[in-house]
C-alpha positions in Angstrom: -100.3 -115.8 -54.5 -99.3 -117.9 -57.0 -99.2 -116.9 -60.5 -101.3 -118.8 -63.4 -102.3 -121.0 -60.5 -105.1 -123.1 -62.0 -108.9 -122.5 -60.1 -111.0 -123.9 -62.2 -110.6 -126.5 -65.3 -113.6 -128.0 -67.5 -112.6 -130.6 -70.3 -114.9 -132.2 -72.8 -117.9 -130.9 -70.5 -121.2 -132.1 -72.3 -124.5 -132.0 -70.7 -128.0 -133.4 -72.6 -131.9 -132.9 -71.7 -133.4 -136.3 -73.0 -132.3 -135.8 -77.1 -131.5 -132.2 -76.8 -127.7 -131.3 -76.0 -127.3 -128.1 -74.2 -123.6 -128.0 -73.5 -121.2 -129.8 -76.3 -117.5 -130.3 -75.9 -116.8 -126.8 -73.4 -113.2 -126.7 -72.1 -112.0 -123.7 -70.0 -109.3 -123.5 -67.7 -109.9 -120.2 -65.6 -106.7 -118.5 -63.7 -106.6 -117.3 -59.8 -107.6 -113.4 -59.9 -109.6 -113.5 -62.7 -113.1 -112.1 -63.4 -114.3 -114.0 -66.0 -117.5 -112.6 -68.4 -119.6 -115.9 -69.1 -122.0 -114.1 -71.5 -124.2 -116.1 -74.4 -128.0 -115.7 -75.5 -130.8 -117.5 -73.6 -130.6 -121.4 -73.6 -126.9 -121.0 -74.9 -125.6 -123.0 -71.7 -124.4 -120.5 -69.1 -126.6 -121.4 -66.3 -126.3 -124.9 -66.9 -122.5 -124.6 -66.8 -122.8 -123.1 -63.6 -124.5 -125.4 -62.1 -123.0 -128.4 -63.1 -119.8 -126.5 -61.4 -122.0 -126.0 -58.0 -122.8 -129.8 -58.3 -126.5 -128.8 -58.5 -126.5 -130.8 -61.8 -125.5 -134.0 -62.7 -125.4 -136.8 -65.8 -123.2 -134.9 -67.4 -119.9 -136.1 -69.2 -116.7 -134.6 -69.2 -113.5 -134.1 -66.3 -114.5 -130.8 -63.9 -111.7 -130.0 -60.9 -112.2 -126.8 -59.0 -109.0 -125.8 -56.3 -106.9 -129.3 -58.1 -109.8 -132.0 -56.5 -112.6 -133.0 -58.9 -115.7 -132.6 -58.7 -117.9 -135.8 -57.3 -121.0 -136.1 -55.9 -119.0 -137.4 -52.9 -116.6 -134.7 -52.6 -117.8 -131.2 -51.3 -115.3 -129.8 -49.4 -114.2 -127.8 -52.3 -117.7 -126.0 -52.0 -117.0 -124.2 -48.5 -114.3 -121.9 -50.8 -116.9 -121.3 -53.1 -119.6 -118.2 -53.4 -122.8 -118.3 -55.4 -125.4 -115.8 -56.6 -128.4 -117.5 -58.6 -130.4 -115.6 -61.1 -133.4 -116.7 -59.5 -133.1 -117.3 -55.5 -136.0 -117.9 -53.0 -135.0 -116.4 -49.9 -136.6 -117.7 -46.6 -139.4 -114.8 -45.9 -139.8 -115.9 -42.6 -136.8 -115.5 -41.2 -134.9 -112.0 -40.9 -131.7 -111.1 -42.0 -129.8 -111.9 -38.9 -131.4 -115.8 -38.9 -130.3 -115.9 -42.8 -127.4 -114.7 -42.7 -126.4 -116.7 -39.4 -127.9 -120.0 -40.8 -125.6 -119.5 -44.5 -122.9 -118.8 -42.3 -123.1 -121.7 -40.1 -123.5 -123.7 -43.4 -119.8 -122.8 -44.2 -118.5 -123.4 -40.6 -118.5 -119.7 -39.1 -118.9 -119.6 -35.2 -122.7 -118.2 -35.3 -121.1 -114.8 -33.1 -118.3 -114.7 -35.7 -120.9 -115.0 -38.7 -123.5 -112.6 -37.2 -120.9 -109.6 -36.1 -119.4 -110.0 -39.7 -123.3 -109.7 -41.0 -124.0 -106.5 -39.3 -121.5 -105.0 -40.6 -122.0 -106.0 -44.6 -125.3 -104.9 -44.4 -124.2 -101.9 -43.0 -122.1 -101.2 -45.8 -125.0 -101.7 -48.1 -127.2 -99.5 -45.8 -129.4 -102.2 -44.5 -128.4 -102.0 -40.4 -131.8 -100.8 -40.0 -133.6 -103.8 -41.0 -131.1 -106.0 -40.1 -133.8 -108.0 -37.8 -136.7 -107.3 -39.9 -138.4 -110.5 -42.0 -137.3 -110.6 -45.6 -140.3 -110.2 -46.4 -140.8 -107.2 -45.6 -138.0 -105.9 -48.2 -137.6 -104.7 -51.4 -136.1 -106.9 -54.9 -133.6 -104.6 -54.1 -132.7 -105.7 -50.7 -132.8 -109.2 -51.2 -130.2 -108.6 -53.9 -128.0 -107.0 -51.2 -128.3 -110.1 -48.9 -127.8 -112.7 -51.6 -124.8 -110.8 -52.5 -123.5 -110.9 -48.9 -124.9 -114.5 -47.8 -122.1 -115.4 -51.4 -119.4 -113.6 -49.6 -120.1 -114.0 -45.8 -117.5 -117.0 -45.3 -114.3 -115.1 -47.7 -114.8 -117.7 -51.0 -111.9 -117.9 -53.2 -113.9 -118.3 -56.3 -117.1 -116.6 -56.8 -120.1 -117.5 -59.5 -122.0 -114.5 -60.2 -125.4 -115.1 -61.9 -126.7 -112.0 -62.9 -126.0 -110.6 -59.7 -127.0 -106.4 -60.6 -130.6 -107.4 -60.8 -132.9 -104.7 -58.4 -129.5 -103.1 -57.6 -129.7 -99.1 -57.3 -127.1 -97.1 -59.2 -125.0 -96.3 -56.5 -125.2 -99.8 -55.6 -124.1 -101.1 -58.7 -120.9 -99.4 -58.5 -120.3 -100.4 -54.9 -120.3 -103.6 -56.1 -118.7 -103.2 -59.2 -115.8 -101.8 -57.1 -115.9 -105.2 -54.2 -115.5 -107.6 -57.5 -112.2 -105.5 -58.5 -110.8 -105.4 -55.1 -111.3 -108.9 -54.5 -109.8 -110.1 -57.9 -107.0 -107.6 -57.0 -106.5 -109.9 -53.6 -106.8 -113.4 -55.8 -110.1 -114.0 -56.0 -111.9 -115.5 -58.9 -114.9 -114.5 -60.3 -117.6 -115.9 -62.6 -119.7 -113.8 -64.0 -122.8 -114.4 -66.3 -124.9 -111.7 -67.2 -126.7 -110.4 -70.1 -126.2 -106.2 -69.7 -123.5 -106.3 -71.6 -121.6 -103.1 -70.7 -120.9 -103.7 -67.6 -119.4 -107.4 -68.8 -117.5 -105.5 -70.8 -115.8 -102.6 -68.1 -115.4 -105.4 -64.9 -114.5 -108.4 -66.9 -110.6 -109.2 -67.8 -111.5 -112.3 -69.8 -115.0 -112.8 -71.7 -116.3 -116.1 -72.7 -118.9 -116.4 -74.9 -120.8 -119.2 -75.4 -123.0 -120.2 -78.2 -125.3 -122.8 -79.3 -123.6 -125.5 -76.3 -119.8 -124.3 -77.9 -117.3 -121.2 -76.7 -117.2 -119.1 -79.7 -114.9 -116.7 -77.7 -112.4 -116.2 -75.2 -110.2 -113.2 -74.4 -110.2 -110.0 -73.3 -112.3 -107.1 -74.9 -109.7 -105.7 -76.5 -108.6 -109.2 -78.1 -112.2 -109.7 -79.5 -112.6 -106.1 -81.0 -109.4 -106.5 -82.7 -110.4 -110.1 -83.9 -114.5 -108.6 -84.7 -113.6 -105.5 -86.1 -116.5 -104.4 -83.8 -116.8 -101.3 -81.1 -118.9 -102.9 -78.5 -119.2 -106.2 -76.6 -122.6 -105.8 -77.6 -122.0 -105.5 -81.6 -119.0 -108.4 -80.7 -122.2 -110.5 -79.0 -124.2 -109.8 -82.1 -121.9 -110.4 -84.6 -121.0 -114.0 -83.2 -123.9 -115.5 -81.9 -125.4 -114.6 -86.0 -128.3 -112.2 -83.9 -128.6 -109.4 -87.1 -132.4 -109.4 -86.7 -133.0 -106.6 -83.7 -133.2 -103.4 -85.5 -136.1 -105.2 -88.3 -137.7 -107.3 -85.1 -137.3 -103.6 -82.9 -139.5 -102.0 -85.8 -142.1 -105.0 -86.6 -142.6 -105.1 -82.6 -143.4 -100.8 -82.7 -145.3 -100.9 -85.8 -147.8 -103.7 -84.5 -148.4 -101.5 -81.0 -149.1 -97.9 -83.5 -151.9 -100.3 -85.5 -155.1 -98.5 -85.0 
């Protein structure tokens, strides 16, 4: 493994919708083994960000490379040592677990017998062998979570995007998980992680980003931000940055309406 080999690099990365501007002037360069935090409020520019990196978005301006090639509408090789987990996925309800999992496999040049003996035992892991030829349908939010999670890591991506990926999870799942993004980091993998509970940003991530307002207000590790903030919690660091001072009044407005008689 190389060290401070370059995976990702974003330069004067602007994106507009029409006359508003959602992403103005980012520029990152993210390491090899690193779990990046991409954390910001609602409409900041996270999931946009993502997506332009995917190559699911486009008219945007700015220089993107990913693995030293840039990133074309032409060129997708680069995508088949990438992972993704979307906020919002619609899985194919139709099909069962073994046809998803096979088909996303395929996608990213696995044998179909390599791809489905490497399925049965992920969901195995996860507790799912049971219903691993069962319809989709027929599972819980839960579930699904575990096979998006899997169908992102089924063909051993280098760099991972992580869109609030903990959503439906279980407890006990969660810190399975948690424990697969350190161990792969720990091997080289990068991760890129966007979420909004902001504690468990804080205890996976070795870098956070924080993006405001189309800008990156932020970028280090927790420990660099608190000692920057003067803050004790990601959470008080998100607060303090992104000028949100308004919860505790908006909190007590929100209770006192629901008590009216």
């Amino acid at each position: 493994m190389i060290i401070n080999e370059v995976v990702l690099s974003i330069k004067d990365l602007e994106k507009h919708y029409g006359v508003k501007t959602v992403l103005k002037g980012i520029n990152l360069t993210v390491y090899r083994g690193q779990i990046i935090g991409y954390i910001g409020p609602n409409g900041a520019g996270k999931s946009t960000t993502i997506k332009i990196l995917l190559g699911l978005e486009g008219d945007y301006s700015g220089k993107l490379e990913i693995f030293g090639e840039e990133v074309t509408d032409s060129n997708i090789d680069y995508k088949r040592k990438i992972g993704y987990v979307p906020e919002i996925a619609e899985l194919y309800d139709n099909l069962t677990a073994m046809e998803y999992l096979t088909f996303v496999g395929e996608l990213y040049g696995m044998d179909f017998q390599a791809a489905d003996e490497k399925a049965q035992r992920l969901m195995k892991v996860f507790g799912l062998e049971e219903v691993y030829h069962a319809r989709i349908a027929s599972y819980s939010k839960g579930m699904r979570q575990k096979v998006l999670i899997i169908s992102s890591l089924i063909h051993n991506p280098d760099l991972l995007f992580l869109d609030e990926p903990l959503s439906g999870l279980d407890a006990n799942s969660v810190m399975v998980f948690k424990e697969i993004l350190a161990v792969l980091a720990a091997q080289g993998k990068t991760i890129f992680y966007s979420s909004h509970i902001m504690d468990v940003v804080e205890k996976i991530s070795n870098r956070i980003i924080l993006i405001n307002d189309g800008k990156i207000v932020a970028d280090g590790s927790f420990n660099e931000l608190k000692e920057q903030n003067k803050e004790g919690t990601l959470e008080q660091i998100f607060n303090q940055l992104t000028g949100f001072n308004e919860y505790k009044t908006l909190a007590e407005e929100f209770v006192a309406i629901v008590q009216e008689v």
